[in-house]
C-alpha positions in Angstrom: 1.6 109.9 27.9 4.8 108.4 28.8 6.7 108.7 25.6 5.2 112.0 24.6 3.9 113.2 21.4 7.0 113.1 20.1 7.8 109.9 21.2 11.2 110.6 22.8 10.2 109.9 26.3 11.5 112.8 27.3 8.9 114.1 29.8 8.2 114.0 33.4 6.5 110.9 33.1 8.7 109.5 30.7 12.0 110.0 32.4 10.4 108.8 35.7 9.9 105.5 34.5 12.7 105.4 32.3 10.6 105.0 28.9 12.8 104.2 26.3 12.1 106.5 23.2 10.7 105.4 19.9 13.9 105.8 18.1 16.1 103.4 20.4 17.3 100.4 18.3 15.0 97.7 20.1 11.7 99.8 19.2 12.4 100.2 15.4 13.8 96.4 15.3 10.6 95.4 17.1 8.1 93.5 14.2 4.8 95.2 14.2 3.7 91.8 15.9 5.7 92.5 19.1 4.7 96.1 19.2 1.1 94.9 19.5 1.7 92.3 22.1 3.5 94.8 24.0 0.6 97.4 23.9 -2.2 94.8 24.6 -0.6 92.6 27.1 2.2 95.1 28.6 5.6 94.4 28.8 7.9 95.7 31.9 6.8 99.1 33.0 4.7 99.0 29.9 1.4 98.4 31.3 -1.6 96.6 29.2 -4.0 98.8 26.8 -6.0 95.5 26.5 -10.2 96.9 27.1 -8.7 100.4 26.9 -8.1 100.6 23.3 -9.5 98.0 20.5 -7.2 96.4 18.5 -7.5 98.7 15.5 -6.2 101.5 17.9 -3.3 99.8 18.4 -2.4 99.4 15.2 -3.1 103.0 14.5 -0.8 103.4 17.4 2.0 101.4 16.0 1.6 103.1 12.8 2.2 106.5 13.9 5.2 104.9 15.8 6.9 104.3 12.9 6.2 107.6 11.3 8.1 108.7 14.4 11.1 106.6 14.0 12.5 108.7 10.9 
């Protein structure tokens, strides 16, 4: 919701919050590993998915990420 189907983060939601986009530098440097931390356990305004999505949805998630990133 916050970074938007295109994962730019350039939405209402996504500029409210300040959502960075899935093409800034720290996202594609992130390691898969981090990405999932960050979904499960929330990181800054990034709140926690943990019990809301399983793990392999997360992954699924990170995966389309990086589609995203190109």
């Amino acid at each position: 919701m916050c970074h938007g189907p295109d994962g730019m983060a350039n939405n209402p939601a996504g500029k409210a919050l300040k959502a960075v986009s899935f093409k800034d530098p720290a996202v594609i440097k992130a390691s898969d590993a981090e990405l999932f931390a960050a979904v499960k356990n929330g990181k800054g305004k990034m709140p926690a998915e943990n019990g809301k999505l399983t793990d392999a949805q997360i992954k699924a998630a990170i995966a389309y990420v990086r589609t995203l990133e190109k």
